[in-house]
PAZA-673492 format. One line per 8 residues: number of its first residue (from 1); their letters; for each residue x, y, z of N, C-alpha, C, O. Coordinates in steps of 0.001 Angstrom, whole numbers, padded with zeros to 6 digits. Each point is the difference from the previous one (the first is absolute). Layout:
NUM = A = X/Y/Z/X/Y/Z/X/Y/Z/X/Y/Z  ...;
//
This chain:
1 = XXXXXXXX = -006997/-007033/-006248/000876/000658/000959/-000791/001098/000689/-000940/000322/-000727  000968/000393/001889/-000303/000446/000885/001108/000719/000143/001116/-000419/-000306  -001411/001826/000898/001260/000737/000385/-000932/001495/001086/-000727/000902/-000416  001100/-001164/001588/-000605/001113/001137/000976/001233/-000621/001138/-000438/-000172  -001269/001875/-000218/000875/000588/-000227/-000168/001127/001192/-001124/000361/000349  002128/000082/000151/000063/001472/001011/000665/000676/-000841/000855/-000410/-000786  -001489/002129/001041/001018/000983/-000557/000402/000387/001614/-000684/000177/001007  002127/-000140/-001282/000873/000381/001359/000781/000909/-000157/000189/000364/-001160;
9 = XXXXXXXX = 000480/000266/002171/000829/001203/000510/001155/-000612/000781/000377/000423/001093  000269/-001685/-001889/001033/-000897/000051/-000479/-001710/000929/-000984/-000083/000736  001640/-000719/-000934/-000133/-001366/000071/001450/-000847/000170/000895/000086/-000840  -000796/-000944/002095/001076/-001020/-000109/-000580/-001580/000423/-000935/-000286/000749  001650/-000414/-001350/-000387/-001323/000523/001463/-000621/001149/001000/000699/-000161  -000909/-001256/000669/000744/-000374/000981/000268/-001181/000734/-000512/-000129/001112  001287/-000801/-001610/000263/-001680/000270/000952/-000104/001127/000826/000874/000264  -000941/-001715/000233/001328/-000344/001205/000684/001197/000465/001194/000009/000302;
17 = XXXXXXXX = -002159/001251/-000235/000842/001224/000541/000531/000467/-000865/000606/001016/000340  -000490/-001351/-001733/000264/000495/-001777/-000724/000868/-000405/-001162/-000404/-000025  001308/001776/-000432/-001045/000718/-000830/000588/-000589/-001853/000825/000512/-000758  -001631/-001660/000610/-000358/-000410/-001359/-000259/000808/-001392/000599/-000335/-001021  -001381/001250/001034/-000698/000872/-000316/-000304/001376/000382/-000642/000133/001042  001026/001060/-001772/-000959/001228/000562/000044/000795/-001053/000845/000078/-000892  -002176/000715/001130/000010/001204/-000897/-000247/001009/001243/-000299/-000201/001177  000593/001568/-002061/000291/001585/000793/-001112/000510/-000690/-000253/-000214/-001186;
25 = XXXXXXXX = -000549/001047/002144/-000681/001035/-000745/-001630/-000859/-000596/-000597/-000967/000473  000309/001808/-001633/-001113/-000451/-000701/-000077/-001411/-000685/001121/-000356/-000364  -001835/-000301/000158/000015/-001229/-000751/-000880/-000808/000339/-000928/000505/000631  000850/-002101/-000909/-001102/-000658/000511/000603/-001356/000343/001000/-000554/-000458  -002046/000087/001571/000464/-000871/000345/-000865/-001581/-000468/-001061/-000143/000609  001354/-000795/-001421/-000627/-000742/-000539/000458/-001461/000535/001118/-000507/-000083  -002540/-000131/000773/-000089/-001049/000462/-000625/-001518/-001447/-001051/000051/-000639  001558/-000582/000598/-000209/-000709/-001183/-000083/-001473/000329/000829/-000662/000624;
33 = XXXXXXXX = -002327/000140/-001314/-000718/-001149/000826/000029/-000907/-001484/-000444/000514/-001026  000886/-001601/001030/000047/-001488/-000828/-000799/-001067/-000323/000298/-001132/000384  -001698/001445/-001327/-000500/-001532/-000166/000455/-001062/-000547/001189/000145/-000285  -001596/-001141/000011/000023/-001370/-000634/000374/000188/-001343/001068/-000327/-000517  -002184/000966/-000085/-000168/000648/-001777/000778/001039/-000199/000134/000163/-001213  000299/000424/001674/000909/001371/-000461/001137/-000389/-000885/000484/-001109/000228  -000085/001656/-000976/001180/000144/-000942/001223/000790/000099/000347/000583/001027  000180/-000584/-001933/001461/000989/-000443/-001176/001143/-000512/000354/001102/000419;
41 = XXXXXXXX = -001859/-000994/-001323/-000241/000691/-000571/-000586/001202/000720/-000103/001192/-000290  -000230/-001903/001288/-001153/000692/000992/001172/000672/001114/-000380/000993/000620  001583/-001432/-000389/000824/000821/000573/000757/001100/-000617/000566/000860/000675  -000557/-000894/-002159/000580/001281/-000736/-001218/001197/-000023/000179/001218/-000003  -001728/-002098/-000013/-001177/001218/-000238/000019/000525/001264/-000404/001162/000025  000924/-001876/001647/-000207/000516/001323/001151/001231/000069/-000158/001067/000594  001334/-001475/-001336/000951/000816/000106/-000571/001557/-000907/000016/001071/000606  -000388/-001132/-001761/-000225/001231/-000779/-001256/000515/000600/-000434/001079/-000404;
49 = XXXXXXXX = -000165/-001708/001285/-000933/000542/000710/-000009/001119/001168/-000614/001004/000361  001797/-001915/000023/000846/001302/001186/000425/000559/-000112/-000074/000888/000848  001069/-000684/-002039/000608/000843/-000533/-000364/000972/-000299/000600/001063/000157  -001905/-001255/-000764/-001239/001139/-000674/-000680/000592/000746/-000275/001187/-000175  -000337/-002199/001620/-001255/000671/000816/000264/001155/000440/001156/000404/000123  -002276/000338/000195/000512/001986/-000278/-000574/-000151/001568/-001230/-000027/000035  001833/-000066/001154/-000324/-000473/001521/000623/000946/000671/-000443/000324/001102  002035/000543/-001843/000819/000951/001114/-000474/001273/-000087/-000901/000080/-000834;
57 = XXXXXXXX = 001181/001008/001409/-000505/000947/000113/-000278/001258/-001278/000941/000129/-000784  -001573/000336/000666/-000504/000622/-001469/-000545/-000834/-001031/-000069/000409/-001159  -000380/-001711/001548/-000229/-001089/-001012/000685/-000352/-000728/-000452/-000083/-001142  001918/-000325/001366/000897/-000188/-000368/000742/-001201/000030/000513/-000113/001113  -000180/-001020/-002005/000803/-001125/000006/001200/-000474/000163/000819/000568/-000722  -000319/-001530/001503/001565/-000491/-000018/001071/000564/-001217/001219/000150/000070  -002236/000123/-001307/000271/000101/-001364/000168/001450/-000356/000955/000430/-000646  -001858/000231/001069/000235/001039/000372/001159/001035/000863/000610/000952/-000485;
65 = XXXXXXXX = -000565/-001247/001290/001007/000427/000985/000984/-000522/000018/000886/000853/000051  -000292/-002337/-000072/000958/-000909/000315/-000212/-000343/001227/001028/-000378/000562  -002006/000361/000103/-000097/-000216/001807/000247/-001757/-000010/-000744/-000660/-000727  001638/000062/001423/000282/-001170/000471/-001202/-000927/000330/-001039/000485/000447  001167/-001719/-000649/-000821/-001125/000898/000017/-000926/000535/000414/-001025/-000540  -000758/001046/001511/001147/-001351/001228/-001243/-001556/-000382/-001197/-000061/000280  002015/-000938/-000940/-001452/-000713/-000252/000267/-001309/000947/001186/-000328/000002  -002003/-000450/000765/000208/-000687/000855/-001076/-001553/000138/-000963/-000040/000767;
73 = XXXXXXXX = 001318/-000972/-001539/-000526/-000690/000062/-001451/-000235/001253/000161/000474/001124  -001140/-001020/-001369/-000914/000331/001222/-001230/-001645/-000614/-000925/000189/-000789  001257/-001642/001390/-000739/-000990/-000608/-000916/000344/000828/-000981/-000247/-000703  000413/000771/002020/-001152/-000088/000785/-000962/001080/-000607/-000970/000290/000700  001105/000332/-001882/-000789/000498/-000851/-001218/-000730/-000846/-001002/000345/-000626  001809/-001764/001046/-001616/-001011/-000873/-000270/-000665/001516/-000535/-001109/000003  000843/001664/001167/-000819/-001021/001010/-001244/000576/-000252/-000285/000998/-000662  -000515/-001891/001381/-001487/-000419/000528/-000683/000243/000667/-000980/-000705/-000243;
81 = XXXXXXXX = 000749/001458/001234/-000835/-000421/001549/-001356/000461/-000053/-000596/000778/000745  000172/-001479/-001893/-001604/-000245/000371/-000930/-000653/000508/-001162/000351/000206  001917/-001786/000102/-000219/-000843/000564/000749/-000732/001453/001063/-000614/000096  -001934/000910/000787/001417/000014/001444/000542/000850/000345/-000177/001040/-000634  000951/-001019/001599/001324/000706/000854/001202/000249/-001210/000644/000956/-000432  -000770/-002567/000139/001674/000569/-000686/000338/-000349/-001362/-000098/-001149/-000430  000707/002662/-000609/000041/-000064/-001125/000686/-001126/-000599/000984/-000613/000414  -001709/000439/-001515/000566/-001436/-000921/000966/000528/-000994/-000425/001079/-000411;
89 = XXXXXXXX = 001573/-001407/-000153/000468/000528/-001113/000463/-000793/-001646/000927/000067/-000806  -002423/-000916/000993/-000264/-000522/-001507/000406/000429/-001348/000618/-000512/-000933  -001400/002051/001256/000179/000673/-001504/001382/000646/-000091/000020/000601/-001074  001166/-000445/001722/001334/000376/000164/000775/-001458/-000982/-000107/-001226/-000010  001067/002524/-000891/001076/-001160/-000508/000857/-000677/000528/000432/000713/000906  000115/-001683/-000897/001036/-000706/000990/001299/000900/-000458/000052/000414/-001158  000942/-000138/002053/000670/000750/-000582/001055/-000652/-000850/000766/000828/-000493  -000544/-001918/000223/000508/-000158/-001469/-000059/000462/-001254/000873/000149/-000855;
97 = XXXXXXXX = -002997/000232/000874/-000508/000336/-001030/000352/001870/000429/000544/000851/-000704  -000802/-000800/001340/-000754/001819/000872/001631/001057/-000758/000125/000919/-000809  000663/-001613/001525/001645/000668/000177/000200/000357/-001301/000324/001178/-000151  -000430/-001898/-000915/000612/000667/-001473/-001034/000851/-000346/000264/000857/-000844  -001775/-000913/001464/-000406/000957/-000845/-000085/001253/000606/-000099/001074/-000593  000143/-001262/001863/000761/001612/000665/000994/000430/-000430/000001/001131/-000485  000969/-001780/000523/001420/000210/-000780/-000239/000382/-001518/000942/000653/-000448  -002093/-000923/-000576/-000027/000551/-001132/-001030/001298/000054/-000241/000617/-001038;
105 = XXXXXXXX = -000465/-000166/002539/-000582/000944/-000261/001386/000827/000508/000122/000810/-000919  000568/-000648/001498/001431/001121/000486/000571/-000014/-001329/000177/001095/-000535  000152/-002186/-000111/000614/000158/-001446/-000417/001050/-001332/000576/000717/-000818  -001770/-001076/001134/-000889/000843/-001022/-000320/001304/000250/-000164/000871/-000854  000053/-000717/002347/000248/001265/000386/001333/001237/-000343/000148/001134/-000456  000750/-002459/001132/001259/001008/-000507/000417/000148/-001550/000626/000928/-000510  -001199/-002229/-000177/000475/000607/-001677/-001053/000875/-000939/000063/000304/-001191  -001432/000084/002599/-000999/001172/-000476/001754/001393/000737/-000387/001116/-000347;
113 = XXXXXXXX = 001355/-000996/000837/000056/000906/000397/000047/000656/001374/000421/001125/000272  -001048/-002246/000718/-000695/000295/001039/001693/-000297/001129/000885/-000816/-000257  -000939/001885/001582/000940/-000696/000599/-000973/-000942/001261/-000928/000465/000662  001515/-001995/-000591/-001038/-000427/000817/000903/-000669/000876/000987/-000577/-000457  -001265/000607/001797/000529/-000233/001539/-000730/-001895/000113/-000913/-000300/-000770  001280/-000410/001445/-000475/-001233/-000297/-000084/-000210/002075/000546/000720/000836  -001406/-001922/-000614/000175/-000367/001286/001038/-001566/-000319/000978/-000093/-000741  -001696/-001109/001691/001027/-001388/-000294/-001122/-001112/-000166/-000798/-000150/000926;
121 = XXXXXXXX = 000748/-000263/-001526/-000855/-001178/-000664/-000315/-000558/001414/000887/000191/000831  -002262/-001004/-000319/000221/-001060/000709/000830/000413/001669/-000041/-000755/000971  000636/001902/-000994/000506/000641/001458/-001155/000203/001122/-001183/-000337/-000057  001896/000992/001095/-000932/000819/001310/-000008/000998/-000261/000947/000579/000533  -001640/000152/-001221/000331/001070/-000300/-000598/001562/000595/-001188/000152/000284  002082/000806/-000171/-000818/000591/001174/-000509/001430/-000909/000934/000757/-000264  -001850/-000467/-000066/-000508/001177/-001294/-000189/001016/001088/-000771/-000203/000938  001634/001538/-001101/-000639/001569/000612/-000151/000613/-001254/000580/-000104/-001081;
129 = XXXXXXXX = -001704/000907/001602/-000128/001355/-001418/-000170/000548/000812/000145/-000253/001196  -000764/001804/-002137/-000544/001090/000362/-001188/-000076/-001018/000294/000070/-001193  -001825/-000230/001610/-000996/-000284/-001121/-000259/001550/-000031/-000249/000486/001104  000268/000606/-002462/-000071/000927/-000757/-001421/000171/000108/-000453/-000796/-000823  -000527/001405/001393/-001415/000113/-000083/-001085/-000072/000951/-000802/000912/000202  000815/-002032/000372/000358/-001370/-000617/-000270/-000036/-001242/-000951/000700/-000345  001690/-001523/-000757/-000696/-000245/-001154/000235/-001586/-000900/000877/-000058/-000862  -001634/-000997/001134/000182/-001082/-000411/-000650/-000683/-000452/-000953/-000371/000686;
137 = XXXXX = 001109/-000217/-002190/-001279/-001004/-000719/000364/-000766/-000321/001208/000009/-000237  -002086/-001384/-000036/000417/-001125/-000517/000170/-000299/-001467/-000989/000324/-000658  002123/-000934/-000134/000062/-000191/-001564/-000172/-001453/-000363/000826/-000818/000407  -001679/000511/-001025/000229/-001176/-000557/000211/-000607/-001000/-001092/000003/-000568  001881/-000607/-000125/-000346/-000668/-001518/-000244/-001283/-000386/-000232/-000256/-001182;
//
């Protein structure tokens, strides 16, 4: 699993003119990418990962503070474009496979404690933040 994380100064996602999702204020905004091989196991270690990473201000964690996290499925996290114009998306799960294990990283999140904002599986989805810093790194497990 793959996960782009932003620390933000609030975040909404937004479908058919729907705000889906939002957080207020401090928190992060976590984009979360699906291989082939990934598990249920590797989505509970992505979840206690975020939970833990010390990314908000004073070096401080979701866990720490209680700061929210809007998490938003993201399969063009395993595209390609090293070859050609236009990205391939081989290494992306089909979302049959992808969907439950996003859905078990929000799970695991919230029974770490965490309050977490969700976008829509498979939607148009339209992501605003406010990027905090900027400050954004990539997690992987």
């Amino acid at each position: 699993m793959r996960a782009v994380v932003q620390r933000v100064d609030g975040a909404r996602v937004v479908v058919d003119g729907e705000t889906v999702g939002e957080i207020v204020g401090e928190g992060l905004c976590v984009l979360v990418g699906v291989t082939h091989d990934d598990t249920a196991e590797k989505a509970a270690q992505l979840a206690r990962k975020l939970w833990s990473v010390r990314i908000l201000s004073g070096e401080k964690s979701c866990s720490d503070t209680g700061a929210p996290l809007l998490v938003i499925s993201q399969f063009t996290l395993y595209g390609d474009a090293r070859k050609g114009r236009r990205p391939t998306w081989n290494a992306a799960a089909p979302g049959p496979v992808a969907e439950p294990l996003v859905d078990e990283v929000v799970g695991q999140l919230r029974a770490l404690g965490a309050q977490v904002e969700t976008g829509r599986f498979g939607a148009d989805m339209k992501v605003s933040l406010t990027n905090d810093g900027p400050f954004t790194v990539l997690v992987e497990v």
